[in-house]
N, C-alpha and C positions, 0 to 999 in steps of 0.2 A: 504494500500500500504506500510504505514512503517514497520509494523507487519511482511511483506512478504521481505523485505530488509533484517530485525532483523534475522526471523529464516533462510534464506541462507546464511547470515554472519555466525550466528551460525555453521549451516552444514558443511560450508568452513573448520570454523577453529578443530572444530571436525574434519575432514576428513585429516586436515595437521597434524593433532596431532597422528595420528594413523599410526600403522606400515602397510604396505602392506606384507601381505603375498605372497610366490608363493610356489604356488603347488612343490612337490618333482619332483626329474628327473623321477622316472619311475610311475609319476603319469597314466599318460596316458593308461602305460601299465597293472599299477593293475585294473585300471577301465573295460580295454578292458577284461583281462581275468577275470574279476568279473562276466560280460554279459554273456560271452562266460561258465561260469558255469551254468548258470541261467537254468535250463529245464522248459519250458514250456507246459501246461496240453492244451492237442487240445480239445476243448469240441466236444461232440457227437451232428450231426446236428438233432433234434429235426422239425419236419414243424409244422406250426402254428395252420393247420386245417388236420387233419388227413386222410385216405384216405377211410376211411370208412364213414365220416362224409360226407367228397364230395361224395362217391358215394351215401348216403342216400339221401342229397340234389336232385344230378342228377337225382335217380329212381324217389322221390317223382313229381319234376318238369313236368320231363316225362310223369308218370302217368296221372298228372292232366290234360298236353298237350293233352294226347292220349286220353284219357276219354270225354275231350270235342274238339275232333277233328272226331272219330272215333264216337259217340253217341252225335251228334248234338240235341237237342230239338226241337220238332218240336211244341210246344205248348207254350205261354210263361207262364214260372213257376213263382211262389211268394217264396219270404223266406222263408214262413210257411211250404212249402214243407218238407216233413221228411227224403227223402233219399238226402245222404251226396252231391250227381252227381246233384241234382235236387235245392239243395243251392244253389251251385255255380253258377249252368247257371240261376238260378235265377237273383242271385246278380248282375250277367257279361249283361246280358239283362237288369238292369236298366241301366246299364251305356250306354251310347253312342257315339261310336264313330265317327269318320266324316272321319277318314284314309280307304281306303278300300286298302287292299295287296293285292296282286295277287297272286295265287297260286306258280306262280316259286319264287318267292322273298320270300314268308314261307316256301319254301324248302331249299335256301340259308339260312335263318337264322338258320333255323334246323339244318341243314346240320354244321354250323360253330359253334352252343353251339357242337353238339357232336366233332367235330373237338379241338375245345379249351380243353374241359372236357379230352378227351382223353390225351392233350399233359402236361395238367397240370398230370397225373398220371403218366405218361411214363418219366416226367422231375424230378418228384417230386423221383421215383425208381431210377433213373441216379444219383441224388445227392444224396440218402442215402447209394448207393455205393461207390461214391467217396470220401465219408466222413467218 
């Protein structure tokens, strides 16, 4: 506590010992038109994920949708299976689920991945033109 009396005395009398400066009269205004020269560089908007990557995404997603939407298995496969289609619903058959959808509520979802997909592209071409 005394330490902390010692160095604010200090600082006081430092601070009474020293001139104040003030800024010149047309401080103000060399600052303003200092800004006012300044040009600044707009960077070019760049997206994060490119629009070929989302579409690669979206067709592969698709694909795999349609593929085991459209060519249901009707036998249950094993991993060991060799064709690519016949992995997968392999694999999706050990798992189990306990939700059952309804066919209109898989078409809403459907329906809203291509809905979102699409608005993300059309938003994504909106801002590389207004940029």
């Amino acid at each position: 506590m005394k330490k902390e009396i010692e160095i604010d005395d200090l600082i006081r009398s430092t601070l009474k010992n020293e001139d104040i400066q003030s800024p010149g009269s047309n401080f103000t205004e060399r600052v303003m038109s200092a800004i006012s020269n300044v040009q600044v560089e707009h960077a070019a908007y760049k997206p994060l994920i490119s629009g070929r990557v989302l579409a690669g995404v979206f067709c592969f997603i698709a694909l795999i949708v349609g593929l085991l939407y459209f060519f249901p298995s009707s036998q249950t496969s094993t991993l060991s299976d060799t064709s690519f289609i016949g992995k997968i619903q392999g694999y999706l058959n050990t798992l189990q689920f306990s939700i059952k959808i309804p066919g209109s509520i898989s078409y809403i979802i459907i329906s809203a991945f291509l809905m979102i997909f699409l608005q993300v592209i059309l938003i994504s071409k909106y801002i590389r033109k207004t940029f």
